[in-house]
N, C-alpha and C positions, 0 to 999 in steps of 0.2 A: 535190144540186149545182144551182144557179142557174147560166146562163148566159147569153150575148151576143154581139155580135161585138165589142165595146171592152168592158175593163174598164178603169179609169182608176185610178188610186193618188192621192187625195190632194182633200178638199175646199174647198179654197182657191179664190183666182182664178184663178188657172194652171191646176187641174183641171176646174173649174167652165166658164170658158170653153172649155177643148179640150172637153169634152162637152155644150157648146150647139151649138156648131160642127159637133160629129162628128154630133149628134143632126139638126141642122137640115139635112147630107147626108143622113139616111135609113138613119144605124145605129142599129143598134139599143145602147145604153149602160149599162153599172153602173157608180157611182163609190162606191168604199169611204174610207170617211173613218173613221180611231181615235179622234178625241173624239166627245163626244156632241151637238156642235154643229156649225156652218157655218164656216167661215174661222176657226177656233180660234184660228188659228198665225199669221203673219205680214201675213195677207190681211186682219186688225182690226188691226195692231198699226203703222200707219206714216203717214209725212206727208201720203199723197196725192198726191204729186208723177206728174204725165203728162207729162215733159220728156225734150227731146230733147239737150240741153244735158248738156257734163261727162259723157256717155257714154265708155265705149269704143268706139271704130269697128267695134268686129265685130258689137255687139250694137243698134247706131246704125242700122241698116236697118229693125230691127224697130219702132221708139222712132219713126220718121218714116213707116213706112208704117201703123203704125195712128193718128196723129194727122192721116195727110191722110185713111185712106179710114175708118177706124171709128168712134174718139172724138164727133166731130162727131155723129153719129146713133144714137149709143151708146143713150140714154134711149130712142129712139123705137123701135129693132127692140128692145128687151128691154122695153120697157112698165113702165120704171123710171125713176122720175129719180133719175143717179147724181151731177147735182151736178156735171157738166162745165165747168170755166172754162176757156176758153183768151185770157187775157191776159200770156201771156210770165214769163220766168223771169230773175229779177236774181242771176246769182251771186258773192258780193260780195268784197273787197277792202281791206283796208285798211294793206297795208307791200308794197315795192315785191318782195318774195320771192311772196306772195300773187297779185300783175300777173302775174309771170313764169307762176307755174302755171297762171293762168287761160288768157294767152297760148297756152299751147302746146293746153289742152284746146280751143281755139277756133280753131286751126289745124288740127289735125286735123279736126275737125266741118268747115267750112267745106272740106278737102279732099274729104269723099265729099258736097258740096252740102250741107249745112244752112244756111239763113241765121242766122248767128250773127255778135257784133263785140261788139270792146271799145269800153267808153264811158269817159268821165272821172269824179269824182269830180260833178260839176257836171252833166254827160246824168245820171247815176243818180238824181240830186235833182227833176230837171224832169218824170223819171217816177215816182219817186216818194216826193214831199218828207219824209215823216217817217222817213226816214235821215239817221243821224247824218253828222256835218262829220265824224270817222272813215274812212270810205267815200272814198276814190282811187278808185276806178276799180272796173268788173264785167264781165262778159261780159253780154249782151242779147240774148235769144233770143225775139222778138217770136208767136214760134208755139207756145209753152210753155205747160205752165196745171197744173190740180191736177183732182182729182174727191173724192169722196167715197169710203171706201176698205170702208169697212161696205155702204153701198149697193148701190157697183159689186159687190160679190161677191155681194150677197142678189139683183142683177136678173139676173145668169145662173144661178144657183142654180135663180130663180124661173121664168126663161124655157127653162132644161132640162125644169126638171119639166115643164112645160107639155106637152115636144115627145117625151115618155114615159119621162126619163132615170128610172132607179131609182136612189136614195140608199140607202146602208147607214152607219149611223153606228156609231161601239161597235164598228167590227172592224176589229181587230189584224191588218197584213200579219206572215205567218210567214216565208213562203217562195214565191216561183217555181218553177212547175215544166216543163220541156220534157218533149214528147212526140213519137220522135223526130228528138229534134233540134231542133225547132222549140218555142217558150213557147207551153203552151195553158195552161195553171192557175195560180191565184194563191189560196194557202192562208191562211186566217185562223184566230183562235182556235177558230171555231165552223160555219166552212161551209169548201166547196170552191167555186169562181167558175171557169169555164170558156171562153175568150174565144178570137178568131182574132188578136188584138190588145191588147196591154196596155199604156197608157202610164201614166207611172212620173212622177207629179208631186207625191209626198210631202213635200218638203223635205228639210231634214238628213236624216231617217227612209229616204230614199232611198237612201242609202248603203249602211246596213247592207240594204236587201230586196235592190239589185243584185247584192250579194255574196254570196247564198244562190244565183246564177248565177254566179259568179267574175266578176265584173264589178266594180271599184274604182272610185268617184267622188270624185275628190282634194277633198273640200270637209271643213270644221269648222264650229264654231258661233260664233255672238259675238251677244253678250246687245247690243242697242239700246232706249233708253227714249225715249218722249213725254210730256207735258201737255198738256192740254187748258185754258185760261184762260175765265173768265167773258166773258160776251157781251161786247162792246167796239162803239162806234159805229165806222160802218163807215171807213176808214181806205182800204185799198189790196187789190186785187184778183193783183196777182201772185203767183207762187211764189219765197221766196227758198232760196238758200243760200250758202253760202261757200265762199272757195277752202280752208280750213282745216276745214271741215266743224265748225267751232263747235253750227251748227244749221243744223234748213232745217223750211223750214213756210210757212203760209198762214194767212190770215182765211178760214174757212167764211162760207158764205151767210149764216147768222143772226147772226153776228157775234162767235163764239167762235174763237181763234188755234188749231192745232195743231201742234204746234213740239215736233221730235225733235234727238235730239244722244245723247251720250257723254261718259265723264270718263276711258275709257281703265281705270277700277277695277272694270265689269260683271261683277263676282263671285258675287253673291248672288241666291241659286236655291233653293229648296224641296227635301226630300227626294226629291221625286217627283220632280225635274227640272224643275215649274216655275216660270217667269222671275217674281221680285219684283222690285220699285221698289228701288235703294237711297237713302241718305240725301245719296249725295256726286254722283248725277249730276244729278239734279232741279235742284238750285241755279247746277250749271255749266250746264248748257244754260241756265237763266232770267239767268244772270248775259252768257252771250252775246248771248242776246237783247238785254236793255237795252245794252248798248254800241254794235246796229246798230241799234234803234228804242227811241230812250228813252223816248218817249210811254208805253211796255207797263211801266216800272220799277211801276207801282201795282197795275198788274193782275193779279188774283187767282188761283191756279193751281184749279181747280176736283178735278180728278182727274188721273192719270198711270199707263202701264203701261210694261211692258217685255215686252220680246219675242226671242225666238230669229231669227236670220239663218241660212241657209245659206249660207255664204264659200266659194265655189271657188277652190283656189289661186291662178289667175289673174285672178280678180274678175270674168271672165264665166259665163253659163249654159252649161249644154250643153243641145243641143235637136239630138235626132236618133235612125235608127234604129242600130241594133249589127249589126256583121256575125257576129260571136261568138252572136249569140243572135235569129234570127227571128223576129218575131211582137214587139219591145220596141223602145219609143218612150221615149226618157230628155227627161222635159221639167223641169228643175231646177238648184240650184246657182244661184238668180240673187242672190245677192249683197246682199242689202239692196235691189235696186232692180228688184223683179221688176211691181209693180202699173200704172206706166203699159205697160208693155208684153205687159201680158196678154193683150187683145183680139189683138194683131197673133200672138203665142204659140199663142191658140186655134185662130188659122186656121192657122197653119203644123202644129200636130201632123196636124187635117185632113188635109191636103194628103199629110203624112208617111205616115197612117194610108193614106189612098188610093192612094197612089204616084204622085202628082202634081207637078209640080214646084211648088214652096215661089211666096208669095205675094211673097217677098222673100228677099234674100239671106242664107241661114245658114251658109254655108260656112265660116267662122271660130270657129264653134261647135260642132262635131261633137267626139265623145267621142274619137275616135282621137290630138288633138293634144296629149295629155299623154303620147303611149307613142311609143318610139323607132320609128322605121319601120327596113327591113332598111338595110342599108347595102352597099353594093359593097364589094370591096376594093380 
């Protein structure tokens, strides 16, 4: 039996940064991870976007307080450069239904303070001209940006280790165990891990381990794909996406695009469960593409993956402890849009882990708001 005071479920960004965080307090950490690599799952597989923009307000505390106090110095305390842009985020528009939805996601931001606003057809050109005459109007979130999504997750991987975290790769969670009463063990194919702490950052995979605790986490899956284009001279430094979610993506620093999307047909998956490329979403997302930047209609798709989501019914995460079960930290369920809000995630399980009040407001995210409370008569 190996033991700790955190054991961590899950070698991603999410898990990764809760255990730099937890490490760089002065616990002591294991983080168990089922592939045989780093960020296997979702934390390699997506646009990069660090936006605060087009959130939902409950998970929009997290999203603005790690781009004023973390992002910014991200490279420097992990001794990584992850590739940090922060030039704002254009989410676009082009039929007056598209306005409306933008509309309403940019009144709610602007209600808990984000500086966010709609622009015209004509402001979105002046920032940044190789958008198509298509384009009416976007939302402009001038404090938005993208990072590197491989990076960010190899500099706290890199900067855990550093600070004595132990990695276990190749082991399978089976099962939770309380001791009692309280979660001390978390069983795998081949050991026992023994912890005062366990946070639960698996992804979809989270599900079923909660549930060897009778604990239910209302999320599914949904397959999302990217491409990756040949270098391109350098063009525009933002993050885009749309009100229609055609695509969203950016220009990398070296000058290759990474631009993710859906065709709605994400069927196709391996025996083993997993995610292949199909033949029908690659062309739609490149087909989006050129319709908002047609300069990109010649540019060369280089490679392309696809990837698993974790969708929580309500399209936010849950980040919290359980009263049903002491000793368990649920940090998951984020929805396709879990990687800018990592860093701010790693500090809050922290906080969580230590009994501290949270760095930022999660109250909107706690596990309990999908189950009926008692009710008087």
């Amino acid at each position: 039996m190996k033991s700790a005071d955190v054991v961590v479920i899950g070698a991603g960004i999410i898990g990764s940064a809760s255990a730099y965080y937890l490490a760089k307090a002065g616990y002591k950490v294991i983080v168990l991870e089922k592939a045989d690599v780093i960020g296997d799952g979702g934390s390699s597989r997506n646009g990069g976007g660090v936006r605060q923009s087009g959130r939902d307000p409950r998970e929009l505390p997290l999203a603005m307080y790690g781009i004023e106090n973390l992002w910014p110095t991200l490279s420097e305390e992990l001794g990584y450069d992850v590739e940090y842009c922060k030039k704002g985020n254009l989410r676009l528009g082009k039929t007056e239904k598209h306005l409306k939805t933008l509309q309403g996601l940019t009144d709610r931001a602007v209600a808990v303070g984000l500086d966010v606003r709609m622009i015209d057809g004509d402001e979105v050109r002046q920032i940044n001209p190789y958008l198509s005459k298509e384009v009416i109007g976007a939302s402009w979130c001038p404090t938005d940006g993208h990072a590197n999504p491989l990076k960010a997750t190899l500099a706290f991987y890199m900067a855990a280790r550093r600070l004595g975290v132990r990695y276990y790769t190749g082991e399978t969670v089976k099962c939770l165990k309380k001791e009692h009463g309280v979660l001390r063990y978390v069983e795998t194919n081949d050991e026992i891990f023994a912890a005062d702490h366990v946070v639960l950052a698996a992804g979809y995979a989270s599900r079923a381990i909660a549930g060897t605790v009778d604990l239910d986490i209302p999320m599914v899956t949904r397959l999302v794909e990217c491409l990756v284009t040949e270098m391109e001279p350098k063009m525009f430094e933002q993050m885009l996406g749309t009100a229609e979610a055609d695509f969203y993506g950016h220009q990398t620093r070296h000058g290759s695009f990474v631009m993710g999307g859906s065709s709605g047909y994400e069927l196709y998956k391996k025996d083993n469960g997993t995610p292949i490329n199909s033949s029908t979403t690659v062309p739609c997302i490149a087909r989006g593409i050129c319709r908002y930047v047609p300069l990109l209609s010649d540019a060369k798709i280089v490679r392309a993956w696809a990837g698993w989501t974790d969708v929580m019914s309500d399209g936010v995460p849950v980040i919290d402890t359980v009263e049903e079960v002491p000793g368990l930290v649920l940090a998951c369920g984020f929805s396709g849009h879990g990687f800018g809000i990592a860093p701010a995630v790693g500090a809050v399980v922290k906080n969580l882990v230590a009994g501290e009040k949270t760095v930022c407001d999660i109250s909107g995210l706690k596990y309990d708001r999908f189950y009926a409370k008692d009710v008087v008569a």
